[in-house]
N, C-alpha and C positions, 0 to 999 in steps of 0.2 A: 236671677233675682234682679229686678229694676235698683235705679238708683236711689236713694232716700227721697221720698216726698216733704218735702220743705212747707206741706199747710197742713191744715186740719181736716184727719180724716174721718170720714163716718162708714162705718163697719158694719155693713147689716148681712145676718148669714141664719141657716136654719139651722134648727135642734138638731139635727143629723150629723152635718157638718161645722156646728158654730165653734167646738174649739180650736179645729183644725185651720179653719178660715179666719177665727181673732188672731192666732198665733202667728202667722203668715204674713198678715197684713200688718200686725201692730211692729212687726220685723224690717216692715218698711221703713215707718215712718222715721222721720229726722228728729233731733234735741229738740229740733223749736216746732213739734206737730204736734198739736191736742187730739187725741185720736177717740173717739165716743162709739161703741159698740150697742149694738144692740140682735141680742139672739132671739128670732120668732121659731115658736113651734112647724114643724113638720118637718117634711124630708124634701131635699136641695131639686129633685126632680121637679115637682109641683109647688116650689117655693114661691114664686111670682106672681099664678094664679091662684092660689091660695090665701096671700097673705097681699098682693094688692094697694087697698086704701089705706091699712096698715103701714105699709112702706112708703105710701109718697107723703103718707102724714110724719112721717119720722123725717124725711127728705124735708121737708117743707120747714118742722123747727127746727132743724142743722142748721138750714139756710139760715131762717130768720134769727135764730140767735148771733150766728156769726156778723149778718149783716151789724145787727146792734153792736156786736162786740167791735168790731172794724171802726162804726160810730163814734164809740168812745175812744176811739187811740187808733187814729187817722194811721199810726207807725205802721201799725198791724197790719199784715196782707197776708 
């Protein structure tokens, strides 16, 4: 098991594997990580070409909210 991740994670896993992979991951994170899951349908084999635009559209508003959040409270990292 890695050390605690100290930022905000984003958790994307397939229907196959998503409770096994939320569980794992959110065991990472640290007190001060916001951690946002999200579970897409299929199986972890074919998860990537499957689901695609899907996940870099998830990727993309992680990003952009954090950035905003980061905006508002410079502290934040």
């Amino acid at each position: 098991m890695p050390s605690s991740y100290p930022c905000d994670i984003l958790i994307l896993a397939s229907s196959e594997w998503g409770a096994t992979t939320v569980k794992d991951y959110k065991g990472w994170a640290s007190d001060k990580a916001s951690v946002k899951t999200v579970v897409m349908p299929g199986t972890h084999n074919k998860f990537r070409k499957a689901n695609m635009d899907a996940i870099d559209a998830e990727i993309i508003t992680f990003l952009s909210a954090r950035v905003g959040a980061v905006r508002k409270n410079p502290h934040r990292q």
